[in-house]
Predicted model as a PDB file, atoms N, CA, C, CB and O in Angstrom, pLDDT in the B-factor column:
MODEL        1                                                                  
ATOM      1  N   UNK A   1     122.917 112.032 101.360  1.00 45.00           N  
ATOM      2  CA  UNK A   1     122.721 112.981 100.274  1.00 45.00           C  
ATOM      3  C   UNK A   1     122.025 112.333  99.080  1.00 45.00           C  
ATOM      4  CB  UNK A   1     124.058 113.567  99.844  1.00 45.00           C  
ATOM      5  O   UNK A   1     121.335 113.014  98.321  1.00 45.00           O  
ATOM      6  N   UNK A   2     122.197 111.044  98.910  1.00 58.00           N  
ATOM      7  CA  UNK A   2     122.106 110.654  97.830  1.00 58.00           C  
ATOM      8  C   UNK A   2     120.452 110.344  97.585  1.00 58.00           C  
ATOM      9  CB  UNK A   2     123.088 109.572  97.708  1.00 58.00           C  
ATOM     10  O   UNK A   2     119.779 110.543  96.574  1.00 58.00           O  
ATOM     11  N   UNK A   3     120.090 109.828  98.794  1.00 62.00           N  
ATOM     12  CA  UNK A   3     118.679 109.243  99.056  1.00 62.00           C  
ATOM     13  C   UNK A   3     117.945 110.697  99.065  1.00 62.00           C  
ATOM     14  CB  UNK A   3     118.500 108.231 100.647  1.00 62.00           C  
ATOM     15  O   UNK A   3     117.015 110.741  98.259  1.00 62.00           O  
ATOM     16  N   UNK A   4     118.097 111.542  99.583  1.00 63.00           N  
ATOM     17  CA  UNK A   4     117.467 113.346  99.336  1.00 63.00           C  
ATOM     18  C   UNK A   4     117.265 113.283  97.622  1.00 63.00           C  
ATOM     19  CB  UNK A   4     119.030 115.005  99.886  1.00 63.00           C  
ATOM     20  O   UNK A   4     116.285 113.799  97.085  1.00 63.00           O  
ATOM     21  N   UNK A   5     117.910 112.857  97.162  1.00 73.00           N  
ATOM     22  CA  UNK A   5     117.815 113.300  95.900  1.00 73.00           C  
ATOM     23  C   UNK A   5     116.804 112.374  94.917  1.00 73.00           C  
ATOM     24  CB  UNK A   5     119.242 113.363  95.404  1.00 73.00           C  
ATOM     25  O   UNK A   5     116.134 112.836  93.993  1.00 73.00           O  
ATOM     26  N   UNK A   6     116.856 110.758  95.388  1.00 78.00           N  
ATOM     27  CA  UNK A   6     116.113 110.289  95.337  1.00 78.00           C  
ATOM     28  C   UNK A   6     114.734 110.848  95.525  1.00 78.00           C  
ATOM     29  CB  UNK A   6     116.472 109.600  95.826  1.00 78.00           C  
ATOM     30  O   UNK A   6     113.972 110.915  94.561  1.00 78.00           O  
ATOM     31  N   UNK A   7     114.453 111.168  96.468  1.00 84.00           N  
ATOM     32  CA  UNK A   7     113.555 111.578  97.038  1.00 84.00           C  
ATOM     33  C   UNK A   7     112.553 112.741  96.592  1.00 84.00           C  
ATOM     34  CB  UNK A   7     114.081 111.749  97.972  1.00 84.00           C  
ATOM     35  O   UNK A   7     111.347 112.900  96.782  1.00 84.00           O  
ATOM     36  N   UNK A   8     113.444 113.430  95.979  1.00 85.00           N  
ATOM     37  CA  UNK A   8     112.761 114.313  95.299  1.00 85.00           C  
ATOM     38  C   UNK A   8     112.610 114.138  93.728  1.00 85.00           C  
ATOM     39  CB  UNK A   8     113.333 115.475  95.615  1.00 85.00           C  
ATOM     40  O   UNK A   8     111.497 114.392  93.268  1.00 85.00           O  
ATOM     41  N   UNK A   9     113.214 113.893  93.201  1.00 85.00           N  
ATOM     42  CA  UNK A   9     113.003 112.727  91.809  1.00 85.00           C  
ATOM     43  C   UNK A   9     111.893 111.740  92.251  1.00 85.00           C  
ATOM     44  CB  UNK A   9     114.583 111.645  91.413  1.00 85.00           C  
ATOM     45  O   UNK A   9     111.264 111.283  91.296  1.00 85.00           O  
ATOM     46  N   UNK A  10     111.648 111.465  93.024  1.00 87.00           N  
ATOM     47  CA  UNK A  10     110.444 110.728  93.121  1.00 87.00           C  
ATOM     48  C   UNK A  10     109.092 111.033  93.136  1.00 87.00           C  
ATOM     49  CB  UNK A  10     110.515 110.211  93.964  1.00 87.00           C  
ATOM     50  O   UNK A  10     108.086 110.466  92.711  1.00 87.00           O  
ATOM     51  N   UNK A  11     109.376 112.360  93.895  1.00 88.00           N  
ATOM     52  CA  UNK A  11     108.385 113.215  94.009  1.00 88.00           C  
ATOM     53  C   UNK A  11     107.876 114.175  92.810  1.00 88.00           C  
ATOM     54  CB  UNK A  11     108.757 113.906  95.023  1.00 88.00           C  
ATOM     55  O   UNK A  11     106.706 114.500  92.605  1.00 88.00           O  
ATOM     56  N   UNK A  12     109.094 114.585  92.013  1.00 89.00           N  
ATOM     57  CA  UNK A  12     108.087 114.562  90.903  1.00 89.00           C  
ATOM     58  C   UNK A  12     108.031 114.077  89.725  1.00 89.00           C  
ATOM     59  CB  UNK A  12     107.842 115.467  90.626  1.00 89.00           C  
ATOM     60  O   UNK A  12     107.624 114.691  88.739  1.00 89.00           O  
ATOM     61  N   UNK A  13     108.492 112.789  89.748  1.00 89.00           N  
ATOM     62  CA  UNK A  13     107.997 111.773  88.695  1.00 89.00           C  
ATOM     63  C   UNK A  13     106.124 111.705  89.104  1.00 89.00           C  
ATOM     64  CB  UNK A  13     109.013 109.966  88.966  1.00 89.00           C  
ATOM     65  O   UNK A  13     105.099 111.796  88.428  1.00 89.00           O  
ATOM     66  N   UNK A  14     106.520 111.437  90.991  1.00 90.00           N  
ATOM     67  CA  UNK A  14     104.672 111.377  90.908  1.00 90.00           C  
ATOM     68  C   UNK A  14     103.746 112.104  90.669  1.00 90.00           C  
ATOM     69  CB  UNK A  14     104.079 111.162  91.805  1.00 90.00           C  
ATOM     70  O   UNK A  14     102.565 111.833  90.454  1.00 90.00           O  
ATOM     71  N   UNK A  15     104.616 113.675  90.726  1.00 90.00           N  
ATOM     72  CA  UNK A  15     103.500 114.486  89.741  1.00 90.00           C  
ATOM     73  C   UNK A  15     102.812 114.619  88.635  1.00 90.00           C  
ATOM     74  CB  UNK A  15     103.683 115.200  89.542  1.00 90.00           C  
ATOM     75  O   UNK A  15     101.745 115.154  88.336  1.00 90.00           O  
ATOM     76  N   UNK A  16     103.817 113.894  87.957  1.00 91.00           N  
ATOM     77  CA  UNK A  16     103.909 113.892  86.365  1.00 91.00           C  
ATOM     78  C   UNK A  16     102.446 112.676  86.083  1.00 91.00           C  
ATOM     79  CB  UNK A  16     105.880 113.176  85.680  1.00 91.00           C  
ATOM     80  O   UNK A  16     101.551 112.607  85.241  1.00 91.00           O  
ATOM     81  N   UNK A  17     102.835 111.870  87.280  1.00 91.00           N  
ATOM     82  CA  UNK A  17     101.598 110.768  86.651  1.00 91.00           C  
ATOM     83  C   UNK A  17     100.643 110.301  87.393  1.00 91.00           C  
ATOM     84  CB  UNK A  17     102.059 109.509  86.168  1.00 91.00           C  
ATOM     85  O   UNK A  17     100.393 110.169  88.592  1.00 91.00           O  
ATOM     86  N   UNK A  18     100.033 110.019  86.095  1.00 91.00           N  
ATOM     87  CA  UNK A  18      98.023 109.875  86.130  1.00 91.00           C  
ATOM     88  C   UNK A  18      97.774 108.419  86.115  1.00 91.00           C  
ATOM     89  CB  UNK A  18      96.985 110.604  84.472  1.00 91.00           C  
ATOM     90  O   UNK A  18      98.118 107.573  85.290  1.00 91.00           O  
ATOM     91  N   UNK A  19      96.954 108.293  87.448  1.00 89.00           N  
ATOM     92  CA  UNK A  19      96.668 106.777  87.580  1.00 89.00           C  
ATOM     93  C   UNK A  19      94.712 107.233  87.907  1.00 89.00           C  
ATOM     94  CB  UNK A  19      97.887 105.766  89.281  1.00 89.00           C  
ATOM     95  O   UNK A  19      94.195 108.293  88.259  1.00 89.00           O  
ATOM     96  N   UNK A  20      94.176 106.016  87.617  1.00 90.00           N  
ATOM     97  CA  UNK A  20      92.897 105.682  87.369  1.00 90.00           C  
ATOM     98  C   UNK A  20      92.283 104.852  88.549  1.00 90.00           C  
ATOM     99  CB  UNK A  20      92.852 104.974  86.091  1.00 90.00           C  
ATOM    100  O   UNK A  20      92.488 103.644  88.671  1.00 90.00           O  
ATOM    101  N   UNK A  21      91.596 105.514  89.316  1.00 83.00           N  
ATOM    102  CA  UNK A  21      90.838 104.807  90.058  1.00 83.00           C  
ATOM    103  C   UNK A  21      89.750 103.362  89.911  1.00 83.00           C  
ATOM    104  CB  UNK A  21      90.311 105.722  90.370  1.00 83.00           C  
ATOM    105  O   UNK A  21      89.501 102.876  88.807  1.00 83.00           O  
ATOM    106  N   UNK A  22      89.335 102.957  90.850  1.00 83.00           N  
ATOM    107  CA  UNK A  22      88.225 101.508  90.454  1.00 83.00           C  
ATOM    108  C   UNK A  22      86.923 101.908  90.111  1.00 83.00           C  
ATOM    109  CB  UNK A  22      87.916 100.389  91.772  1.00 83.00           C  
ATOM    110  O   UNK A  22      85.978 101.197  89.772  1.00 83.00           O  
ATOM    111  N   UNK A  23      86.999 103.515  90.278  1.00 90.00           N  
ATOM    112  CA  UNK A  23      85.485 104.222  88.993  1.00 90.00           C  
ATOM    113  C   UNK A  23      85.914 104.519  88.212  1.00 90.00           C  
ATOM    114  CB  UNK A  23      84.492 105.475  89.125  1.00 90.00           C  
ATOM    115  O   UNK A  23      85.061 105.002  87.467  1.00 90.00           O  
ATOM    116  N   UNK A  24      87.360 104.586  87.578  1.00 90.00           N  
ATOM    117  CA  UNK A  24      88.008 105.233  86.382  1.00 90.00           C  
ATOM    118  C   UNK A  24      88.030 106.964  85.724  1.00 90.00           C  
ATOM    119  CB  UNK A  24      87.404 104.431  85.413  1.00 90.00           C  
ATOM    120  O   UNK A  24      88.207 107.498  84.629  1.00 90.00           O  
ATOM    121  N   UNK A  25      87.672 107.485  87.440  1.00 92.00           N  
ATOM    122  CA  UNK A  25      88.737 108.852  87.391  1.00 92.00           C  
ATOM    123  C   UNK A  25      89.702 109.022  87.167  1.00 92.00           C  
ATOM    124  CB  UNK A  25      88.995 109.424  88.148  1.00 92.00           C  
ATOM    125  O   UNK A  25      90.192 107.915  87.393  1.00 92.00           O  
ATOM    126  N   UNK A  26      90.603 109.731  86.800  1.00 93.00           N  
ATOM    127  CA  UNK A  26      91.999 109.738  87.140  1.00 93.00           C  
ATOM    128  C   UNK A  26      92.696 110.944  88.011  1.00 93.00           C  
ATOM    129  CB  UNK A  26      92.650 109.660  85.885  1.00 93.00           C  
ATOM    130  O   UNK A  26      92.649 112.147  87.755  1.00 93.00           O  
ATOM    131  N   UNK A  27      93.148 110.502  88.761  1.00 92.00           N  
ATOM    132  CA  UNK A  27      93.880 111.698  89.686  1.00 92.00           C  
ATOM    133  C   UNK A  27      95.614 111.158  89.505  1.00 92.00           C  
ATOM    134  CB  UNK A  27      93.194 111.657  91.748  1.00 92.00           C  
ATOM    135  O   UNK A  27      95.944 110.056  89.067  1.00 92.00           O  
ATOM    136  N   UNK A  28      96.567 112.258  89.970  1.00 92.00           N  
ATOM    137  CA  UNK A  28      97.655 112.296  90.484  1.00 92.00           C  
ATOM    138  C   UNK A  28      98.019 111.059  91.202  1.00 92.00           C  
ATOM    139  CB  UNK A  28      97.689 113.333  91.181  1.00 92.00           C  
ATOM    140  O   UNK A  28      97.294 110.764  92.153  1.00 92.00           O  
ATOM    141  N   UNK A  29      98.857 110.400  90.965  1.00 91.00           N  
ATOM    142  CA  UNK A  29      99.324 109.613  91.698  1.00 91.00           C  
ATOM    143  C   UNK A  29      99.882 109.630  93.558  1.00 91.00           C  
ATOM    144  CB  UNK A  29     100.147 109.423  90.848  1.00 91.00           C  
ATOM    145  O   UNK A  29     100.591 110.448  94.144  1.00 91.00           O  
ATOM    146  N   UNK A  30      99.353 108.643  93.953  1.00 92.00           N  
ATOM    147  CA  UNK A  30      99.881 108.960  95.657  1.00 92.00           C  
ATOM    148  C   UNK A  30     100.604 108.297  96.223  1.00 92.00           C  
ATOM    149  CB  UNK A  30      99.027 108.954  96.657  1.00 92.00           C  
ATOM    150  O   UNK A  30     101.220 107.674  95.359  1.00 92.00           O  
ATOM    151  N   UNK A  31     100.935 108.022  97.156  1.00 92.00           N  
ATOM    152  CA  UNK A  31     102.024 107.346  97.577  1.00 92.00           C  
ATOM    153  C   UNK A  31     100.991 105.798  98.335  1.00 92.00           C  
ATOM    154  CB  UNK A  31     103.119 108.534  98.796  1.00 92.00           C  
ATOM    155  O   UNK A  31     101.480 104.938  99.066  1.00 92.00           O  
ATOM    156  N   UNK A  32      99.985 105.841  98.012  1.00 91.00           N  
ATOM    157  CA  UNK A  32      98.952 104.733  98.218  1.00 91.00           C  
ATOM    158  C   UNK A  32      99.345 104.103  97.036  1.00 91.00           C  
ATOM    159  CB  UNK A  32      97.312 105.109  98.341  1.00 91.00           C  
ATOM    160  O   UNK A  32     100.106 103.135  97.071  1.00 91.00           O  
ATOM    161  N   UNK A  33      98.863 104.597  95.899  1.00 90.00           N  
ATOM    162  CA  UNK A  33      99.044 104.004  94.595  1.00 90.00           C  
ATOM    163  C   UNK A  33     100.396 103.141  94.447  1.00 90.00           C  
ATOM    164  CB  UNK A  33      99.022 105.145  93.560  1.00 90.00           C  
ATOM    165  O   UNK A  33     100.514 101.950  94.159  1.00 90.00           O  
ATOM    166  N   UNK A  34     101.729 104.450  94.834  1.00 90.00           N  
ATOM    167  CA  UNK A  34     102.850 103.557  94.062  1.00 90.00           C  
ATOM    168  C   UNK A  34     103.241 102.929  95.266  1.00 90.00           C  
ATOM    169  CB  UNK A  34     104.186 104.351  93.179  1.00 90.00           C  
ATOM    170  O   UNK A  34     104.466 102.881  95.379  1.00 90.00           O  
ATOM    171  N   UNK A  35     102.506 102.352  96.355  1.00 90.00           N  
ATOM    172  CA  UNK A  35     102.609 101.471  97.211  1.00 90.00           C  
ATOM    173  C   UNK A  35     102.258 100.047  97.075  1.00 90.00           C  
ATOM    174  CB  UNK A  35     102.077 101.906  98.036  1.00 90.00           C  
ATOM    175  O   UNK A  35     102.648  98.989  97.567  1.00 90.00           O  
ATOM    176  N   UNK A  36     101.060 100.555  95.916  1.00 89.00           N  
ATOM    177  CA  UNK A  36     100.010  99.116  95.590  1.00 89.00           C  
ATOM    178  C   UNK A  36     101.036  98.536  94.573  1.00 89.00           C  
ATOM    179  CB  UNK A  36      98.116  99.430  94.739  1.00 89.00           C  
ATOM    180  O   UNK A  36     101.344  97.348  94.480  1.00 89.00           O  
ATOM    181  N   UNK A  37     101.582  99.711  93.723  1.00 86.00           N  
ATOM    182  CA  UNK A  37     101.992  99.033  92.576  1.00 86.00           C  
ATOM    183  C   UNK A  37     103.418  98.019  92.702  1.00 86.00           C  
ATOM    184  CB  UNK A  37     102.181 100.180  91.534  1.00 86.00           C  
ATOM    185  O   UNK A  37     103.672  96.902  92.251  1.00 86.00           O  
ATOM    186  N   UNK A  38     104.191  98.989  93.539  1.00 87.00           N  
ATOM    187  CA  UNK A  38     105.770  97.904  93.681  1.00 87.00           C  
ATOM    188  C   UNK A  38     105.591  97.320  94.652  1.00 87.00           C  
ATOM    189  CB  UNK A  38     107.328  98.512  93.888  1.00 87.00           C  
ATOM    190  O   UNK A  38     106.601  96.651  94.871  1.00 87.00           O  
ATOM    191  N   UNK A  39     104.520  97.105  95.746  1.00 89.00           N  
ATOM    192  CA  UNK A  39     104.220  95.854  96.735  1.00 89.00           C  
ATOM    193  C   UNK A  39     105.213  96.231  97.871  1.00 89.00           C  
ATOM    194  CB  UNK A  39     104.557  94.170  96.024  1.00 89.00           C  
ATOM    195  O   UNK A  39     106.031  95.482  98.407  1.00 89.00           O  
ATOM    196  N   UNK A  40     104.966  97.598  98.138  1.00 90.00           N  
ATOM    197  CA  UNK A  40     105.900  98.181  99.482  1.00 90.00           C  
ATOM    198  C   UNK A  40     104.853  98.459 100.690  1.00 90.00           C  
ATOM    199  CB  UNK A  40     106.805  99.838  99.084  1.00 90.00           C  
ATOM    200  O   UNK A  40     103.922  99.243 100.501  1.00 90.00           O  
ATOM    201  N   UNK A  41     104.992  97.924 101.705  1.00 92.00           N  
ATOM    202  CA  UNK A  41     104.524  98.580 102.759  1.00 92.00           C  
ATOM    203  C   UNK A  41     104.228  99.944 102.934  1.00 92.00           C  
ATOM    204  CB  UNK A  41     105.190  98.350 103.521  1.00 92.00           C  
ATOM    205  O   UNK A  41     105.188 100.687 103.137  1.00 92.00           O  
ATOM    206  N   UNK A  42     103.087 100.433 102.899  1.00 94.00           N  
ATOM    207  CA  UNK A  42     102.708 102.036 102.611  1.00 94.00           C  
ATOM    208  C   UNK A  42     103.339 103.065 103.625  1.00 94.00           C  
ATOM    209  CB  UNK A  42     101.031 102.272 102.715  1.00 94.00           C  
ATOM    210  O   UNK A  42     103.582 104.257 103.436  1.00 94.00           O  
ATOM    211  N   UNK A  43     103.594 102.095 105.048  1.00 94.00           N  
ATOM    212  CA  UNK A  43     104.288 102.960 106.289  1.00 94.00           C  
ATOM    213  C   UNK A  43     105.624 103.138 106.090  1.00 94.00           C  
ATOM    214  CB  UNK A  43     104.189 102.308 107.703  1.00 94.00           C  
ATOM    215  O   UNK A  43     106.206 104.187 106.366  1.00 94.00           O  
ATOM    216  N   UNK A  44     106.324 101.832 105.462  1.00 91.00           N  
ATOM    217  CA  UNK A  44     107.703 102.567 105.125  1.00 91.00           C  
ATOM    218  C   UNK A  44     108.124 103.309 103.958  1.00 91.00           C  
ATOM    219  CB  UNK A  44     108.614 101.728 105.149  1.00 91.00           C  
ATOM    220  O   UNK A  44     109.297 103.671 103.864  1.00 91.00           O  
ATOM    221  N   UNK A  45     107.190 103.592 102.972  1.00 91.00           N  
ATOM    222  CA  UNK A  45     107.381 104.365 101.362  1.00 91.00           C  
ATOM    223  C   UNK A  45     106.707 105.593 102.409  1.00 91.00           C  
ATOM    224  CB  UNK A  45     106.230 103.624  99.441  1.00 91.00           C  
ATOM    225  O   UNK A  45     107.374 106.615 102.246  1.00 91.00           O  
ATOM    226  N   UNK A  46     105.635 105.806 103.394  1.00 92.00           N  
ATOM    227  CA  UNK A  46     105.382 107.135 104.092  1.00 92.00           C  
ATOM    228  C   UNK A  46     106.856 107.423 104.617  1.00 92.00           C  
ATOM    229  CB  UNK A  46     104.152 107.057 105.388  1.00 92.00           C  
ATOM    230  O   UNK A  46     107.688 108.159 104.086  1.00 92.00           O  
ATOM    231  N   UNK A  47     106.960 106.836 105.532  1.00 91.00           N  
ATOM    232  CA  UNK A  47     108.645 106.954 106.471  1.00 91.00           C  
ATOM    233  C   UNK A  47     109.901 107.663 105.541  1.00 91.00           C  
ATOM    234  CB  UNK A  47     109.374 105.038 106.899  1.00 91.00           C  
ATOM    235  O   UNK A  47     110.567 108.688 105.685  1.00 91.00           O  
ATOM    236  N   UNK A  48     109.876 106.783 104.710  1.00 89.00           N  
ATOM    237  CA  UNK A  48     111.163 106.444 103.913  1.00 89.00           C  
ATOM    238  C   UNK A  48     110.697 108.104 103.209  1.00 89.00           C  
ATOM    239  CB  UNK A  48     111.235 104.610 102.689  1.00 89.00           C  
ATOM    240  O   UNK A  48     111.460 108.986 103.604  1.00 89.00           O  
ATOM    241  N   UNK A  49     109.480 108.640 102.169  1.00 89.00           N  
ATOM    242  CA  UNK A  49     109.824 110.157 101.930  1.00 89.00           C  
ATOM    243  C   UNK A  49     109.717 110.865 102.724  1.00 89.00           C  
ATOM    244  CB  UNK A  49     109.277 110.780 101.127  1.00 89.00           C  
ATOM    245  O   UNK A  49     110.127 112.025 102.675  1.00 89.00           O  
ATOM    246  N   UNK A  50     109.052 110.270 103.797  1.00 90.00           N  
ATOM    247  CA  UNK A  50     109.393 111.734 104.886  1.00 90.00           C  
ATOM    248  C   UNK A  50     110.776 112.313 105.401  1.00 90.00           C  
ATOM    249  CB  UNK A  50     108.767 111.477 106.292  1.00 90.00           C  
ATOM    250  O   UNK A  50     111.051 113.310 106.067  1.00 90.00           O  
ATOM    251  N   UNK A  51     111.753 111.023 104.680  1.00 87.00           N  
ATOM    252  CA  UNK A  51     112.708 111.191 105.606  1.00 87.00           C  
ATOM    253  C   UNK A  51     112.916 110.539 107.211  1.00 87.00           C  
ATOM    254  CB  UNK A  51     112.629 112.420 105.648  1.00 87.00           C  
ATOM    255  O   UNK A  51     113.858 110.886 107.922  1.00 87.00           O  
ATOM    256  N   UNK A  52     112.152 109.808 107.527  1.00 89.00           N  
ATOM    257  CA  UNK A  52     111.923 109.152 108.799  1.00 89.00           C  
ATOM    258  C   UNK A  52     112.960 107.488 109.094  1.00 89.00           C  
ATOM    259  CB  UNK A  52     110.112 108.871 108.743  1.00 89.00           C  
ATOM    260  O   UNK A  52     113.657 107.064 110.017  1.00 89.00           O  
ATOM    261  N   UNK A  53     112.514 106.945 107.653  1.00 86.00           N  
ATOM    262  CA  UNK A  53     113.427 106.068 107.896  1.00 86.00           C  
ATOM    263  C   UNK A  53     114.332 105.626 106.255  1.00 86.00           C  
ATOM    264  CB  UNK A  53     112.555 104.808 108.694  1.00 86.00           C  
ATOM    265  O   UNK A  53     114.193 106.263 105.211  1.00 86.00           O  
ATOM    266  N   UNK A  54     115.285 104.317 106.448  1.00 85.00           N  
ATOM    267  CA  UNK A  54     116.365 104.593 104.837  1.00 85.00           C  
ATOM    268  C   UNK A  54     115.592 103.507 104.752  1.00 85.00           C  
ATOM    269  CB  UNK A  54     118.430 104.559 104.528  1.00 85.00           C  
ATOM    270  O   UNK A  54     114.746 103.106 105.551  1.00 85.00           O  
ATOM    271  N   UNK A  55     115.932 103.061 103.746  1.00 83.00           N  
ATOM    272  CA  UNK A  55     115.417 101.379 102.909  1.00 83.00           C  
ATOM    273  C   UNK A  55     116.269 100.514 102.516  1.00 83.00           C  
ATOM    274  CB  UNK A  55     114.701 101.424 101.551  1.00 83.00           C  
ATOM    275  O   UNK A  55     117.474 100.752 102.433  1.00 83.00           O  
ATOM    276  N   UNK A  56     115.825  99.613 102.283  1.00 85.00           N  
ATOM    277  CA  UNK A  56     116.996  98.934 101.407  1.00 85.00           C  
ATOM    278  C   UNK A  56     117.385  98.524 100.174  1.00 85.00           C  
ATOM    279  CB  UNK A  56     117.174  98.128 101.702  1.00 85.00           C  
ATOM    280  O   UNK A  56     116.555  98.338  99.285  1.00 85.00           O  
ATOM    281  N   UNK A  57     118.401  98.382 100.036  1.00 85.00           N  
ATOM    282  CA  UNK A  57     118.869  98.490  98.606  1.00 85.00           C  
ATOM    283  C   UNK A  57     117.756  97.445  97.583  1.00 85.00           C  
ATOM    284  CB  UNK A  57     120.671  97.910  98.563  1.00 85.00           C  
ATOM    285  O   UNK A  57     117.608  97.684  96.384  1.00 85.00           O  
ATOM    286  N   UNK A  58     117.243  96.612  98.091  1.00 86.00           N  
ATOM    287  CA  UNK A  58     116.190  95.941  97.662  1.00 86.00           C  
ATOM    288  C   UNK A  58     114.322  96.934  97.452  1.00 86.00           C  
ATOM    289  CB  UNK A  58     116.271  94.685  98.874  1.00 86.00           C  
ATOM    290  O   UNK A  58     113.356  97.011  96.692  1.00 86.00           O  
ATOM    291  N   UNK A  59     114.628  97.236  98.179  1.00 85.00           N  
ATOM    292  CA  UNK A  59     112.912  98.561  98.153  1.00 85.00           C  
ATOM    293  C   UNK A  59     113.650  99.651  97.020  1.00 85.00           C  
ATOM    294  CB  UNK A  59     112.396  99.868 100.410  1.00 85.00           C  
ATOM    295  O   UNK A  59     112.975 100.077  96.083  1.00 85.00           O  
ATOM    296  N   UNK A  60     114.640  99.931  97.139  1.00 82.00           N  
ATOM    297  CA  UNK A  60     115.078 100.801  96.271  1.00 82.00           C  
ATOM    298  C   UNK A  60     115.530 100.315  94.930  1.00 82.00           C  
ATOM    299  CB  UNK A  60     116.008 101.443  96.857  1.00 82.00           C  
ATOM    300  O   UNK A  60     115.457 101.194  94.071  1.00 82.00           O  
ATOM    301  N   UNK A  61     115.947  99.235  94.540  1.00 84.00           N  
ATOM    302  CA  UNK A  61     115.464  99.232  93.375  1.00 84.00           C  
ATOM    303  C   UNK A  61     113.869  98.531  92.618  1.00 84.00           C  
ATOM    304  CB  UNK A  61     116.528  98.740  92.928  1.00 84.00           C  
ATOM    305  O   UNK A  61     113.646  98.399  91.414  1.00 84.00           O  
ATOM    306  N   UNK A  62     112.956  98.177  93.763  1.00 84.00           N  
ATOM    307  CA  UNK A  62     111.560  97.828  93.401  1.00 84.00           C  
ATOM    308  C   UNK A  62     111.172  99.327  92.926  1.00 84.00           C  
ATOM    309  CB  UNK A  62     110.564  97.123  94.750  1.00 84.00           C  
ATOM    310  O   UNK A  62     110.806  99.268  91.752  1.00 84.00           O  
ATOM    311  N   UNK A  63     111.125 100.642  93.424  1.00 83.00           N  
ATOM    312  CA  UNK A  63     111.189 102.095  93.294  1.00 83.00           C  
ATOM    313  C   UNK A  63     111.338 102.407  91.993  1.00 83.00           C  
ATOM    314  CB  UNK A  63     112.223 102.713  94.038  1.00 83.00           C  
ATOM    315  O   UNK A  63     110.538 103.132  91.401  1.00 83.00           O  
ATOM    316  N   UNK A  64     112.792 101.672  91.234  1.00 82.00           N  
ATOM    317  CA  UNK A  64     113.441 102.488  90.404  1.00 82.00           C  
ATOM    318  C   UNK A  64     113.166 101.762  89.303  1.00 82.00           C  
ATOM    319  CB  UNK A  64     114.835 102.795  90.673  1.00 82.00           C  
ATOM    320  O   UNK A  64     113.225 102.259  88.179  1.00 82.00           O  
ATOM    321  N   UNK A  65     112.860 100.596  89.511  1.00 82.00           N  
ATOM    322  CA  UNK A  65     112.051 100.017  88.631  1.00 82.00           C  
ATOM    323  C   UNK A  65     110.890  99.957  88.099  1.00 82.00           C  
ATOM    324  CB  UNK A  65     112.070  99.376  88.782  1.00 82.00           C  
ATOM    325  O   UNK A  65     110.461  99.499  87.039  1.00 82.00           O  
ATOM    326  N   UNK A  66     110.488 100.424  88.881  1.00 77.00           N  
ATOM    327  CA  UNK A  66     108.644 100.969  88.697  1.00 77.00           C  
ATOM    328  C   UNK A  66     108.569 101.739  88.274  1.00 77.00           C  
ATOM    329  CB  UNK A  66     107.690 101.309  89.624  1.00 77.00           C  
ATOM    330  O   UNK A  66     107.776 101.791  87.333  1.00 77.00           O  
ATOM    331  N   UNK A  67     109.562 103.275  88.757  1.00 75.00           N  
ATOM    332  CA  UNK A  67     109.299 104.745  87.901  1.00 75.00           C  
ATOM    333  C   UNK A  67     110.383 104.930  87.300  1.00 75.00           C  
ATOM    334  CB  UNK A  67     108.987 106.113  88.697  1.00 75.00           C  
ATOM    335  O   UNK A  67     111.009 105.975  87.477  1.00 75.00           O  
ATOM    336  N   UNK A  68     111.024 103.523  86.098  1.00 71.00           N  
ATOM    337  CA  UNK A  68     112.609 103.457  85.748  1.00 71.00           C  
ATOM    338  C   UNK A  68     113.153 105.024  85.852  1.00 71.00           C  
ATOM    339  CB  UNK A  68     112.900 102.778  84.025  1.00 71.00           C  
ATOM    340  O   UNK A  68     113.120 105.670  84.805  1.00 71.00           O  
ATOM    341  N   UNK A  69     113.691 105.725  87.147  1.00 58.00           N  
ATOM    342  CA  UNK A  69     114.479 106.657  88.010  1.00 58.00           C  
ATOM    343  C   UNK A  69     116.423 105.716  87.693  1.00 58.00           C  
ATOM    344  CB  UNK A  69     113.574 106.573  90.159  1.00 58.00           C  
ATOM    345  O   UNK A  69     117.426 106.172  88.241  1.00 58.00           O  
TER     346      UNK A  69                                                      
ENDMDL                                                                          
END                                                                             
């Protein structure tokens, strides 16, 4: 239950924010981005919101630290 909730708190913190490309557009943040940024493997931050797989208490607070959640 708890990680659902995570999960969606996550989802729209990333709505909320605007990151800048290497031409200096800015779009919506993706799950590429806050992959680059807390140094997570992009297949398990895919997994992990899909619901596919849990993480660990270590990925989860790299997460909560990044979008202090």
């Amino acid at each position: 239950m708890g990680l659902i909730r995570v999960r969606d708190t996550l989802r729209k913190w990333m709505e909320l924010q605007t990151v800048y490309g290497k031409d200096g557009t800015p779009h919506q943040m993706n799950y590429d981005d806050l992959a680059e940024e807390t140094n997570i493997n992009i297949s398990l931050l895919r997994k992990f919101m899909s619901g596919h797989a849990n993480v660990t208490t270590r990925v989860q607070m790299k997460l909560a630290h990044r979008t202090r959640l």
